[in-house]
C-alpha positions as a Markdown table, in Angstrom:
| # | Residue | x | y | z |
|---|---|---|---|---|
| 1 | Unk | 66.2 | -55.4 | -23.8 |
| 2 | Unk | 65.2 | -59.0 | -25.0 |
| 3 | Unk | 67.8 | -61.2 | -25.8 |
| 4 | Unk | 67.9 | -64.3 | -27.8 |
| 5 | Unk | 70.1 | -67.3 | -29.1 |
| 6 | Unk | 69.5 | -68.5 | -32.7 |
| 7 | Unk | 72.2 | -70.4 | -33.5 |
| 8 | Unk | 75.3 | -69.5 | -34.5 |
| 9 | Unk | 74.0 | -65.7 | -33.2 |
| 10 | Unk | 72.5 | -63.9 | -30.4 |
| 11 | Unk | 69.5 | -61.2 | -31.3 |
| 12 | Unk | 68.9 | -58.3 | -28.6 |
| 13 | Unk | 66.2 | -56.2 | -29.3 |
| 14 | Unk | 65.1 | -52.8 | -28.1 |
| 15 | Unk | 69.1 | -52.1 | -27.4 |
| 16 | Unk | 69.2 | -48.7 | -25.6 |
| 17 | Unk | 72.5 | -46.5 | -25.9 |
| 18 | Unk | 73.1 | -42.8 | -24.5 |
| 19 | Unk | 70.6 | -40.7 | -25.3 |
| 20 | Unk | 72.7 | -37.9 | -26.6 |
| 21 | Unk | 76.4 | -37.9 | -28.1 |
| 22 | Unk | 79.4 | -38.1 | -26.0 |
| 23 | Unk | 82.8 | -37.9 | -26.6 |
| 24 | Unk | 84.9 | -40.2 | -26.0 |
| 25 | Unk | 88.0 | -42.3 | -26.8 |
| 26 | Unk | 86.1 | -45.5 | -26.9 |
| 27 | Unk | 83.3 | -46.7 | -28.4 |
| 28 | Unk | 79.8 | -45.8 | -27.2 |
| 29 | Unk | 76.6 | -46.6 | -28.0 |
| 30 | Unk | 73.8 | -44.2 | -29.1 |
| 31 | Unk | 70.4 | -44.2 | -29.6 |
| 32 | Unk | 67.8 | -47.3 | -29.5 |
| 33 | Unk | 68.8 | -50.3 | -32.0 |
| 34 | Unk | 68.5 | -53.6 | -32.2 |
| 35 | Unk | 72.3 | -55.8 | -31.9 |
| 36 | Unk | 73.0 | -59.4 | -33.6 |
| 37 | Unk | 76.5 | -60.4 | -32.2 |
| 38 | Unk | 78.4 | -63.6 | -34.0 |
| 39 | Unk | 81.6 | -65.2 | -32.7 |
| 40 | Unk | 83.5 | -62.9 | -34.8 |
| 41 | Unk | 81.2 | -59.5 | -35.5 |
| 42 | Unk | 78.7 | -57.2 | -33.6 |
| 43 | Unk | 75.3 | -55.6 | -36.3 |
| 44 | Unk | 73.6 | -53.0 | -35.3 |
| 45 | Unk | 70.2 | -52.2 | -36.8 |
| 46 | Unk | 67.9 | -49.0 | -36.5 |
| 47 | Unk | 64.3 | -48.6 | -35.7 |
| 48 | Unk | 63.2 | -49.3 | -39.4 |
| 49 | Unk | 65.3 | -52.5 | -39.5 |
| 50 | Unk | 68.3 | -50.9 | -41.6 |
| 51 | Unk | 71.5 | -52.2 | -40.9 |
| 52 | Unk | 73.8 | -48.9 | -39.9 |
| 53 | Unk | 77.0 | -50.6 | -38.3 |
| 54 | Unk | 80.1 | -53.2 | -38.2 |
| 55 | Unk | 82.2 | -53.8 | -36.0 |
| 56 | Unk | 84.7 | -56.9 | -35.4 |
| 57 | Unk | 85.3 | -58.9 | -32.0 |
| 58 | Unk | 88.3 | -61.0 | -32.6 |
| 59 | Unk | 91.6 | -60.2 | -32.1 |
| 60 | Unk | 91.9 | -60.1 | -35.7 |
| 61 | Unk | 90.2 | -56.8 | -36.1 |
| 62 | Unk | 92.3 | -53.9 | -36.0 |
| 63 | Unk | 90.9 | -52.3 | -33.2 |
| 64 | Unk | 88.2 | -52.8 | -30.4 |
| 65 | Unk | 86.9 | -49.2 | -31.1 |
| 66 | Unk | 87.0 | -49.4 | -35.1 |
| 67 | Unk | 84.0 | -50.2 | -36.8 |
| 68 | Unk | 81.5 | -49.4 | -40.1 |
| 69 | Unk | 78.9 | -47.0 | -39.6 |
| 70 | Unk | 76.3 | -46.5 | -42.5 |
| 71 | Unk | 75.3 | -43.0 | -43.3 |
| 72 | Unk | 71.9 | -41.9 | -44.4 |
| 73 | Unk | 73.3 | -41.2 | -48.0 |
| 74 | Unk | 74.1 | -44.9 | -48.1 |
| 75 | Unk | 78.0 | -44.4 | -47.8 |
| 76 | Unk | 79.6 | -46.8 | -45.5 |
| 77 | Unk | 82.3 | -44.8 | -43.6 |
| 78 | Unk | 85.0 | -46.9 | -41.8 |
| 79 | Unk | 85.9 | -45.1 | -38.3 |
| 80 | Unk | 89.8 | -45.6 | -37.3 |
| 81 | Unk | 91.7 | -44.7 | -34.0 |
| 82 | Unk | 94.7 | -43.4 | -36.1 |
| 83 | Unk | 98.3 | -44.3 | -35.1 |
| 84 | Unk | 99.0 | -41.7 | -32.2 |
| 85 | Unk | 96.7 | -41.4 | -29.7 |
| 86 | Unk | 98.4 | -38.4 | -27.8 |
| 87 | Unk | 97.2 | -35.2 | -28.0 |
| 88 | Unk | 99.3 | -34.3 | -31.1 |
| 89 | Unk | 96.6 | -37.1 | -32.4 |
| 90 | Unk | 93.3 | -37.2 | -34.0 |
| 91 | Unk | 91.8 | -35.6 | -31.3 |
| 92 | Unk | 94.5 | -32.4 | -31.6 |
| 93 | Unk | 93.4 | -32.3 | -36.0 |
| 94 | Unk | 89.5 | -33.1 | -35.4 |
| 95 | Unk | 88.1 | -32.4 | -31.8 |
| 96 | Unk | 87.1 | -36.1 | -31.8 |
| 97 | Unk | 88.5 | -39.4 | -31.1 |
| 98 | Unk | 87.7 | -41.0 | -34.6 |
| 99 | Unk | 88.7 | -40.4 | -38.3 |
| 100 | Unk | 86.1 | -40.9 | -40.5 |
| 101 | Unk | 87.9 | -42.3 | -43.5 |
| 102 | Unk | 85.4 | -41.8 | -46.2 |
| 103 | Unk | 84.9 | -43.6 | -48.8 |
| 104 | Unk | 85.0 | -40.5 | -51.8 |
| 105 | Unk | 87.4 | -38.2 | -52.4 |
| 106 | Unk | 87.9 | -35.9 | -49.6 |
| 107 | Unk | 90.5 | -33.4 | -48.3 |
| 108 | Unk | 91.4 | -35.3 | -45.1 |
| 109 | Unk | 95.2 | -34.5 | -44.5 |
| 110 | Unk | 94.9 | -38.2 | -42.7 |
| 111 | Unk | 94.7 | -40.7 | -45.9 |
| 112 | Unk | 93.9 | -44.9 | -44.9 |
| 113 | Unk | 92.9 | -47.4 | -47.2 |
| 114 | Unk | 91.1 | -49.4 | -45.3 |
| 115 | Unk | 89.9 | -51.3 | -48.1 |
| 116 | Unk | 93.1 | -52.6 | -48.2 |
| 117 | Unk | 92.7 | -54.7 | -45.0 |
| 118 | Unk | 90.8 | -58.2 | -46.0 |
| 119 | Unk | 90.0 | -58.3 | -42.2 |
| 120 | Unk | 87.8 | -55.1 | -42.6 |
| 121 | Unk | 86.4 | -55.9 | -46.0 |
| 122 | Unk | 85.8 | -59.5 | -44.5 |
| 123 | Unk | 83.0 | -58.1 | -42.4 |
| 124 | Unk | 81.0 | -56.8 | -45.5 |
| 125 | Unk | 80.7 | -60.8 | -46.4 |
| 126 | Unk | 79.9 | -61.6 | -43.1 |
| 127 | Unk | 77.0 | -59.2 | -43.4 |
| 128 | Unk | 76.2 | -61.8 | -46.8 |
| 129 | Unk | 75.8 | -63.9 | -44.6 |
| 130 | Unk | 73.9 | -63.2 | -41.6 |
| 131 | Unk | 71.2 | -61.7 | -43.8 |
| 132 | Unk | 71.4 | -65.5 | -45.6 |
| 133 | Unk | 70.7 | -66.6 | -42.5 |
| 134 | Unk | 68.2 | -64.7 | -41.0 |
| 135 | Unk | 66.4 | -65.4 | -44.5 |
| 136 | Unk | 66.4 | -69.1 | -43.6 |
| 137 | Unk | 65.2 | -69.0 | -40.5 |
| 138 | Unk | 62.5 | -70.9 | -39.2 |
| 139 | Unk | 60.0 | -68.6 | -37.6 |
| 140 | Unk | 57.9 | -70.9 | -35.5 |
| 141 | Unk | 58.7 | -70.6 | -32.3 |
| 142 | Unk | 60.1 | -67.0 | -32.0 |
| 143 | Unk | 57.6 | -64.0 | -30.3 |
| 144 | Unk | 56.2 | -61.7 | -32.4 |
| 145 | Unk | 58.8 | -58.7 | -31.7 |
| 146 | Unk | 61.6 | -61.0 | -32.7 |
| 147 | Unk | 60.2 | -62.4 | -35.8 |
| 148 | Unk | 58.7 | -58.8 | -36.8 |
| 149 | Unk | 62.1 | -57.2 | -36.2 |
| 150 | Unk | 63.7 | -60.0 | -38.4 |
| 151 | Unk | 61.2 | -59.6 | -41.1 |
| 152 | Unk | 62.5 | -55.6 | -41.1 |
| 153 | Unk | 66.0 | -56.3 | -41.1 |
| 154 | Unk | 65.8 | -58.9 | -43.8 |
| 155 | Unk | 63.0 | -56.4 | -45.7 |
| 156 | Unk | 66.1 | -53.8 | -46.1 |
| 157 | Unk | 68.6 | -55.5 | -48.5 |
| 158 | Unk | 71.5 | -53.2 | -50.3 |
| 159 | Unk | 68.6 | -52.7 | -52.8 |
| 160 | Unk | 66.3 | -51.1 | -50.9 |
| 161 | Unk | 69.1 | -49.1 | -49.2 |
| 162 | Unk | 70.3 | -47.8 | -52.2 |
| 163 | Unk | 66.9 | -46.9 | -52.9 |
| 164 | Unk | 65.8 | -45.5 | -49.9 |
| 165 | Unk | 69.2 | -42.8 | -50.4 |
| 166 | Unk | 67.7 | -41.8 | -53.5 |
| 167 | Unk | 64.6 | -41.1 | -52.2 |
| 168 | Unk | 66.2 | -39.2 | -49.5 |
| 169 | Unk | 67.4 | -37.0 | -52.1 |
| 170 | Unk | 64.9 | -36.8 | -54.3 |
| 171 | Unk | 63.0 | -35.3 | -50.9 |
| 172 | Unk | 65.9 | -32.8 | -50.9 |
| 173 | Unk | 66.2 | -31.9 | -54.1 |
| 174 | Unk | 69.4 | -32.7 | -54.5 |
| 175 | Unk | 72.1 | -34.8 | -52.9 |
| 176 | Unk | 74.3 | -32.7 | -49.9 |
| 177 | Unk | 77.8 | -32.4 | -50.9 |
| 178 | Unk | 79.3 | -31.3 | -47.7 |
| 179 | Unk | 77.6 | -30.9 | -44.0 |
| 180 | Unk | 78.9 | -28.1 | -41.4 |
| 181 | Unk | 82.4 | -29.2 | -39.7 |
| 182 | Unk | 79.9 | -28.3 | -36.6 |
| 183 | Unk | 78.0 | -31.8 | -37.3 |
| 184 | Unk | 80.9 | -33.6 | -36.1 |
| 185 | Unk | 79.4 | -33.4 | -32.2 |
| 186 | Unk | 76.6 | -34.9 | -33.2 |
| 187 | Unk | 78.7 | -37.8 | -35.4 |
| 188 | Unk | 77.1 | -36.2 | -38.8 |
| 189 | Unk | 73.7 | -37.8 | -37.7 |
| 190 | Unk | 71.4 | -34.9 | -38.8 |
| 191 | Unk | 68.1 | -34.5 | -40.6 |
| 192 | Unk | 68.4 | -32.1 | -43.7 |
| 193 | Unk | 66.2 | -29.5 | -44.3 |
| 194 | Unk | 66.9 | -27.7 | -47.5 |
| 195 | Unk | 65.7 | -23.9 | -46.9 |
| 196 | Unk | 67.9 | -22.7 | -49.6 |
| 197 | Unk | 69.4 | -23.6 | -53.6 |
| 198 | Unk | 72.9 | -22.2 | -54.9 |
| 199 | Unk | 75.2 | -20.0 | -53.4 |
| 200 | Unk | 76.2 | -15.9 | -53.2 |
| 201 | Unk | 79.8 | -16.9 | -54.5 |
| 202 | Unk | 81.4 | -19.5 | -57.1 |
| 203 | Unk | 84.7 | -19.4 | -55.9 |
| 204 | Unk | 87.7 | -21.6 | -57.9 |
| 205 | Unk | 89.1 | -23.2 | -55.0 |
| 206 | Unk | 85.8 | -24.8 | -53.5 |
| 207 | Unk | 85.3 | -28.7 | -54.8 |
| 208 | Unk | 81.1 | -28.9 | -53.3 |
| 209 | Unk | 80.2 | -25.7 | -55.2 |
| 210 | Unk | 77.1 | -25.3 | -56.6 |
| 211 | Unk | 76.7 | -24.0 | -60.3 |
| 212 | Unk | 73.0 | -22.0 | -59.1 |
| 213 | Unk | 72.5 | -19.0 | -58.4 |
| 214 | Unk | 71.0 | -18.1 | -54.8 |
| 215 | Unk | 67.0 | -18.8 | -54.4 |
| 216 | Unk | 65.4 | -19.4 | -51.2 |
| 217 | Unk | 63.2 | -22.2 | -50.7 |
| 218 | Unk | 58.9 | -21.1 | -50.5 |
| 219 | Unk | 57.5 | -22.1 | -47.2 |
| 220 | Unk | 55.2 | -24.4 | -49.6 |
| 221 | Unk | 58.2 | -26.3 | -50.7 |
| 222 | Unk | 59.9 | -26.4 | -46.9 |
| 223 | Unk | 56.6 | -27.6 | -45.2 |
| 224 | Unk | 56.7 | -30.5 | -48.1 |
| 225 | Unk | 59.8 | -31.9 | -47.0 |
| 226 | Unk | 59.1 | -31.8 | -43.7 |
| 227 | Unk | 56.0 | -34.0 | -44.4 |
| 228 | Unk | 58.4 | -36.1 | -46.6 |
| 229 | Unk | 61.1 | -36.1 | -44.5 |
| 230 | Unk | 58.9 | -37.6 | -41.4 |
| 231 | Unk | 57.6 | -40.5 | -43.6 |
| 232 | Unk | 61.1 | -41.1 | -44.7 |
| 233 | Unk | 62.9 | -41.4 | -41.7 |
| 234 | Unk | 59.8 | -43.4 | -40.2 |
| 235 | Unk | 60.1 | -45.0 | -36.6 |
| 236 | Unk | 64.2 | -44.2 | -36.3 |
| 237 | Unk | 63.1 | -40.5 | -36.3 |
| 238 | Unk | 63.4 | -41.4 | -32.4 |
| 239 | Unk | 66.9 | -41.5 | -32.7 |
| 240 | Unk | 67.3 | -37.7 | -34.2 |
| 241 | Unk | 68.3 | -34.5 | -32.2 |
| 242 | Unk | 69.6 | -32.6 | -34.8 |
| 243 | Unk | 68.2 | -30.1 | -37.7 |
| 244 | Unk | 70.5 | -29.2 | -41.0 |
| 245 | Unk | 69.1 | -26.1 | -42.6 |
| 246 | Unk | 70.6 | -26.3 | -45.9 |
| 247 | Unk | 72.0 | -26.1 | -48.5 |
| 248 | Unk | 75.5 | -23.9 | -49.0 |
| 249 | Unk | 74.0 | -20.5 | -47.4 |
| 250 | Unk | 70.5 | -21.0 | -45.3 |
| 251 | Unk | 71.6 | -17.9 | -43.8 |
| 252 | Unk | 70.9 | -15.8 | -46.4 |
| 253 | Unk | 67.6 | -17.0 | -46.6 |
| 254 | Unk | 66.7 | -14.7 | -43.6 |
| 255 | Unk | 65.5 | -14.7 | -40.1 |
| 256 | Unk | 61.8 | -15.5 | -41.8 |
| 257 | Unk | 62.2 | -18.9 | -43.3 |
| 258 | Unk | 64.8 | -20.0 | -41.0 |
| 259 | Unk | 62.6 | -19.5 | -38.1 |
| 260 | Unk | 59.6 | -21.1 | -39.8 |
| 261 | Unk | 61.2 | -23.9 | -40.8 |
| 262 | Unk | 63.1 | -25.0 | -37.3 |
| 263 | Unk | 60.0 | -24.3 | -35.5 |
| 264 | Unk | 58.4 | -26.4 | -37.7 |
| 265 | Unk | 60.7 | -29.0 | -37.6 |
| 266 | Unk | 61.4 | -29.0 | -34.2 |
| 267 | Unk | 57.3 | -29.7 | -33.7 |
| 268 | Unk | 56.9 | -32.2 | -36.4 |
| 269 | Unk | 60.2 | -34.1 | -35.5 |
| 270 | Unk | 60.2 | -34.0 | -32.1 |
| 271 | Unk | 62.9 | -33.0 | -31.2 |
| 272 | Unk | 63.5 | -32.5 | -26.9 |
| 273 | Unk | 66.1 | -31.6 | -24.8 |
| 274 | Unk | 68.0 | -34.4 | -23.9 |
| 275 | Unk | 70.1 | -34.9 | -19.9 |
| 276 | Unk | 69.3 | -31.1 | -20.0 |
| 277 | Unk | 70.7 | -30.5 | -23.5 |
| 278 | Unk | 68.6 | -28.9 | -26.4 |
| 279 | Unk | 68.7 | -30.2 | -30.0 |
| 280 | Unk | 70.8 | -28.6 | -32.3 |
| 281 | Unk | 70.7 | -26.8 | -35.2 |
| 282 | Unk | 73.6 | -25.9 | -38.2 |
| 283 | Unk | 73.6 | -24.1 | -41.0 |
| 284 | Unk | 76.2 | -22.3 | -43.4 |
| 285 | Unk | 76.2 | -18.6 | -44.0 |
| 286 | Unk | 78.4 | -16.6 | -46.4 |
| 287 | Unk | 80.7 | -13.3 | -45.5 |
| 288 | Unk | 78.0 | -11.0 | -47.0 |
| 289 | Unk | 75.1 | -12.5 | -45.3 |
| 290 | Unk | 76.7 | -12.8 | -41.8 |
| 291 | Unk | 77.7 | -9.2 | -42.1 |
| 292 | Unk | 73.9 | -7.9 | -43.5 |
| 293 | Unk | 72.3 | -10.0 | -40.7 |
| 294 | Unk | 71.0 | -7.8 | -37.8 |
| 295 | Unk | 70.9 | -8.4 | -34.0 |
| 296 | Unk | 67.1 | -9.0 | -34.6 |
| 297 | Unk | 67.7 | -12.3 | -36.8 |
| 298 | Unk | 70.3 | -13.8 | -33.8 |
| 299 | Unk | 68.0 | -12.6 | -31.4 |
| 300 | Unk | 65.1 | -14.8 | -33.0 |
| 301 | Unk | 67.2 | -17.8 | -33.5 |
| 302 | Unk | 68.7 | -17.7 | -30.1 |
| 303 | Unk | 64.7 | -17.7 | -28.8 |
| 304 | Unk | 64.7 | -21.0 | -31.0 |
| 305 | Unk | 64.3 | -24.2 | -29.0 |
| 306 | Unk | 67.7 | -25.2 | -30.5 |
| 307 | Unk | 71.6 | -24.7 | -29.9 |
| 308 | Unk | 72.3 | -23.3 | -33.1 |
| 309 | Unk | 76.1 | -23.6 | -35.0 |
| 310 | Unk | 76.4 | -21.1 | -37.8 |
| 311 | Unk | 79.6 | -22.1 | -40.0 |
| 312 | Unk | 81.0 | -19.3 | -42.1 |
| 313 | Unk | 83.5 | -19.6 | -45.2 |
| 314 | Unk | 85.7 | -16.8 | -44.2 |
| 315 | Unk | 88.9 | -18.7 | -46.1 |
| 316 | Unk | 91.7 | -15.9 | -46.1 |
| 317 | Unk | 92.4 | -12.7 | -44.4 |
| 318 | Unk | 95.3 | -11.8 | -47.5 |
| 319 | Unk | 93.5 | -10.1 | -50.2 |
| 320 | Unk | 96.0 | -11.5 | -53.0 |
| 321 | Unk | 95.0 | -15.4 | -51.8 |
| 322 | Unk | 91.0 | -14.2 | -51.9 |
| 323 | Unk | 91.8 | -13.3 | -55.1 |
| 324 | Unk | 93.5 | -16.0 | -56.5 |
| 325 | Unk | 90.9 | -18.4 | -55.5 |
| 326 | Unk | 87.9 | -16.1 | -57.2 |
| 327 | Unk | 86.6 | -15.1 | -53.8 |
| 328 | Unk | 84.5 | -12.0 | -54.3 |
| 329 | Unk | 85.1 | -10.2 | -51.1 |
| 330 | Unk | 87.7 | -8.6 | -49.5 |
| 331 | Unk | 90.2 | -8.6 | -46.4 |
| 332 | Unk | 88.5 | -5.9 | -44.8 |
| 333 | Unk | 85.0 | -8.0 | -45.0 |
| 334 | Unk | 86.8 | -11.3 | -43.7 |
| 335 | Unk | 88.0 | -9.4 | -40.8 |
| 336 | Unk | 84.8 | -7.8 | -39.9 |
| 337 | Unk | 83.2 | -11.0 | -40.1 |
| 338 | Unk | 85.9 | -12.7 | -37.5 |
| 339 | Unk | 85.0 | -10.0 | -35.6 |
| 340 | Unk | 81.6 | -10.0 | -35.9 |
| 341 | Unk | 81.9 | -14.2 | -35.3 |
| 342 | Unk | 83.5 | -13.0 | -31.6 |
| 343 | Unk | 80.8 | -10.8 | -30.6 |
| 344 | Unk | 77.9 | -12.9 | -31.4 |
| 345 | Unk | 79.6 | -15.7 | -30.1 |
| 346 | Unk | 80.2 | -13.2 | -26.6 |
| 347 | Unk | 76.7 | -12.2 | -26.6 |
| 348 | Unk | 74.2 | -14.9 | -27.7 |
| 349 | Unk | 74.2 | -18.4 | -25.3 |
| 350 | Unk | 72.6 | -20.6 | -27.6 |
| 351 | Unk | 74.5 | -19.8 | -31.2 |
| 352 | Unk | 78.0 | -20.2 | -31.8 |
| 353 | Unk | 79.7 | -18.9 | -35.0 |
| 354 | Unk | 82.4 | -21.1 | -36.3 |
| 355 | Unk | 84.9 | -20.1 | -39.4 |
| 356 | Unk | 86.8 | -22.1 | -42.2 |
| 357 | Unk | 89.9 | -20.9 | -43.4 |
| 358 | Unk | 92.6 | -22.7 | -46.4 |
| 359 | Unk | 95.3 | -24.7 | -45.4 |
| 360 | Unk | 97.5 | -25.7 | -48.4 |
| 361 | Unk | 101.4 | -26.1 | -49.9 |
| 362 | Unk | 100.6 | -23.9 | -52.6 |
| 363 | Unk | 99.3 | -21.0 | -50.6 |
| 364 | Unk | 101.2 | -17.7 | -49.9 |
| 365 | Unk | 103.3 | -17.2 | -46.9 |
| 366 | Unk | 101.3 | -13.8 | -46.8 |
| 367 | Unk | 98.4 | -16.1 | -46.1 |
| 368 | Unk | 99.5 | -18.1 | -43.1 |
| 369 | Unk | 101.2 | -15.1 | -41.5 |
| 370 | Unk | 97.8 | -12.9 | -41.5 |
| 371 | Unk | 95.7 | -16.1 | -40.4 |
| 372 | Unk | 98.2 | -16.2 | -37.8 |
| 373 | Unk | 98.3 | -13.1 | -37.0 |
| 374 | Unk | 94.4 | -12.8 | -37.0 |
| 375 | Unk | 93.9 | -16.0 | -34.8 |
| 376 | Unk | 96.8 | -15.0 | -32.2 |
| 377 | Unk | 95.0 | -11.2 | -31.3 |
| 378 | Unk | 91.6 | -12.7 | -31.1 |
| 379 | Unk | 90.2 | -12.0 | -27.8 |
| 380 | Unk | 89.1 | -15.5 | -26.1 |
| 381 | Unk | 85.2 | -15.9 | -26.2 |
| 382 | Unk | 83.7 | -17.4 | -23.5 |
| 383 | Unk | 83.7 | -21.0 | -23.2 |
| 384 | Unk | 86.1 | -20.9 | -25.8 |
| 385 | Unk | 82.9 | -20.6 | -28.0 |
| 386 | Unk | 83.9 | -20.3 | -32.2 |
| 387 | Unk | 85.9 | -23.2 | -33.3 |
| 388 | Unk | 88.5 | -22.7 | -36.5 |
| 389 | Unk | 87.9 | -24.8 | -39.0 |
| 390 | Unk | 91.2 | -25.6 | -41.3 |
| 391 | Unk | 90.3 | -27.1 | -45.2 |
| 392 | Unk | 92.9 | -28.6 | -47.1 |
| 393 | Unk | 93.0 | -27.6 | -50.7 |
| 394 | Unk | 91.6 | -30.6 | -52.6 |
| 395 | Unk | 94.5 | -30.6 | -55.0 |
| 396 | Unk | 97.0 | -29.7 | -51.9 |
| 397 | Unk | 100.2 | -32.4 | -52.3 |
| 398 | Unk | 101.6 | -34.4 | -49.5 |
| 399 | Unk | 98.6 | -33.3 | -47.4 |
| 400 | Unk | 99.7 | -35.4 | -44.4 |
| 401 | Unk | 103.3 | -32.8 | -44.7 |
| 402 | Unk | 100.4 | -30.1 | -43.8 |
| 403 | Unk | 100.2 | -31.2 | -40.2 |
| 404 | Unk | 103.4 | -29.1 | -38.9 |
| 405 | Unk | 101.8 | -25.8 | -40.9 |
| 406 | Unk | 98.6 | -26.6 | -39.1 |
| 407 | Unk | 99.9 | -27.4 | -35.3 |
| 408 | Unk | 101.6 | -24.0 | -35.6 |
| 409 | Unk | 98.5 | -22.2 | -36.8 |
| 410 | Unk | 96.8 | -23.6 | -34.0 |
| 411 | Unk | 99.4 | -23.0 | -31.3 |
| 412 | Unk | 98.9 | -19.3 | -31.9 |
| 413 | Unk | 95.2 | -19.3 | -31.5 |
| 414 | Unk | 93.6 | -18.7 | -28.1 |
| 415 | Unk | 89.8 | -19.8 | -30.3 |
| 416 | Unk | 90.1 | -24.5 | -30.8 |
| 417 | Unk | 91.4 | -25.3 | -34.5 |
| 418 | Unk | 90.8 | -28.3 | -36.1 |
| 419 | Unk | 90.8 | -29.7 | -39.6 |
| 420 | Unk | 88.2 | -29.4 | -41.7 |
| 421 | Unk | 86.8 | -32.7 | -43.1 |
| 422 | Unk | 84.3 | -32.9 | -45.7 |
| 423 | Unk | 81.4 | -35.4 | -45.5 |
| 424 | Unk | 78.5 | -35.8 | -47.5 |
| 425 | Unk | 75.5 | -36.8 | -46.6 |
């Protein structure tokens, strides 16, 4: 690390945090970055010189912990402690310490307006002005890595962010409306690989739905982004350990092109075990292609040089709620498929099947007393492995009234429940 004074701030370069996620209930660094600290605010920058965090230093800020992080997609997402830090906390609804409050519509059951607070928005015009600053500096003087570091930094103006997330999706194909709940553990921080358009099902209830049809991706197109997607991300490629295989069911794209494209992506990314851990993997799969896929497909992926999360849409066990929220399957599927979920989970050490279900006012007590029922006979996996995954409806009133409906789901299941949250990428 090389540090230096520059007036009214301090530059640090080649900033090293931990090498892989952590949890925990303060704030911890990750990755390599470089860190301009003010009296009053703390930047971070990545390895292409794009600012991707905030945070504030006086006692003015809300909290030591809170802070800004930009996303990939350009959406700056404000992390918050909550108001209860026991275990009936965010930690008890998300399996993490912080809430991302996003700035779209989501279906959170925890609702902040943080945009509210001119303390917090005051560190967006601090922001103004540092990159005024660092414009205006003189450059004599400084050593080459500090002035070319500046030169990056002050090269990556809202602008060229905003254009860079268009590119990003333009790469894509399209712009990710919702990532696995499993991306949480690694803070959402994920390279997306799309493998797969549209969708088996258009069910009413789901708000990220797309309107096409199923079509898997050629390995022409998939071998394009990957070239793409390695320019794109550039130098802070370093920094990534994770591999989305998108979009809404890469499943069902078979054990073919999802192993061609992870191996692929795992060379030409990099990717490498990290303090003993490998890089991970999610994807989505639907009902019918979890049940149609064959032990050969999980044996492959578990071969993969990934830990792999497979997040599956099971929603409702009731076959009146399937069917009021246009889901073309029925209770007997969703129930093989939790089962199915157990097994794989049992037998397979490097995939773990996770499952969403609804969570809403409107919604039967029929519903909530199969889900319960469902969740409480489940026999424990090991490790606890197979994490329930609660979505509030979008249009669900009073969502933060949900929380009692949820802590009692979850005190009958022997399998972790959390909330669902939906973020973009």
């Amino acid at each position: 690390m090389a540090s230096l004074h520059l007036g009214n701030f301090t530059i640090s370069t080649q900033m090293r945090g931990n090498s892989r996620f952590k949890k925990s209930s303060y704030y911890l660094n990750h990755g390599k970055y470089t860190e301009i600290k003010t009296s009053k605010y703390e930047f971070h920058f990545n390895l292409n010189g794009e600012i991707i965090f905030i945070r504030g230093l006086d006692k003015n800020w809300p909290h030591p912990s809170e802070h800004f992080k930009r996303t990939d997609g350009n959406d700056w997402v404000y992390y918050s402690v909550g108001d209860d830090s026991s275990e009936n906390g965010i930690i008890s609804w998300l399996g993490e310490y912080y809430l991302p409050c996003l700035p779209y519509s989501s279906n959170s059951i925890w609702e902040q307006n943080h945009l509210s607070n001119p303390e917090i928005m005051n560190a967006f015009a601090a922001w103004s002005q540092l990159y005024a600053n660092l414009h205006g500096l003189p450059r004599p003087g400084l050593s080459s890595e500090t002035g070319d570091c500046i030169n990056q930094i002050i090269g990556n103006d809202e602008t060229v962010l905003y254009h860079r997330s268009q590119e990003l999706f333009s790469i894509m194909g399209e712009r990710i409306s919702v990532l696995p709940p499993d991306t949480r553990h690694v803070d959402y921080d994920v390279i997306p690989l799309m493998i797969a358009d549209g969708c088996l099902y258009h069910c009413k209830f789901c708000c990220v739905q797309s309107a096409d049809r199923f079509q898997a991706r050629s390995r022409t197109n998939i071998a394009g982004q990957i070239q793409e997607l390695k320019r794109f991300f550039g130098q802070n490629i370093k920094n990534y350990n994770a591999l989305f295989l998108g979009n809404h069911d890469a499943l069902q794209a078979g054990g073919e092109i999802i192993h061609f494209a992870a191996t692929e992506a795992g060379t030409a990314f990099d990717f490498k075990e990290s303090h003993g851990k490998k890089p991970m993997m999610f994807l989505f799969g639907s009902v019918d292609s979890f049940l149609k896929s064959e032990n050969d497909l999980f044996d492959e992926i578990d071969r993969l040089p990934f830990y792999t999360y497979i997040n599956i849409g099971l929603e409702s066990i009731d076959a009146a709620t399937l069917a009021s929220i246009h889901k073309p399957i029925s209770s007997d599927k969703v129930g093989n498929a939790f089962r199915k979920m157990i097994d794989i989970n049992r037998l397979y050490k490097h995939i773990e099947v996770t499952a969403n279900f609804l969570i809403g006012a409107e919604l039967s007590p029929d519903h909530y007393e199969s889900l319960t029922e469902l969740l409480r006979s489940a026999p424990v996996a090991p490790r606890r492995k197979g994490a329930i995954y609660l979505s509030p409806l979008k249009d669900s009133p009073r969502k933060r009234e949900l929380l009692p409906r949820f802590y009692e789901i979850k005190k009958q299941s022997p399998l972790p429940v959390h909330v669902y949250l939906i973020q973009r990428l």
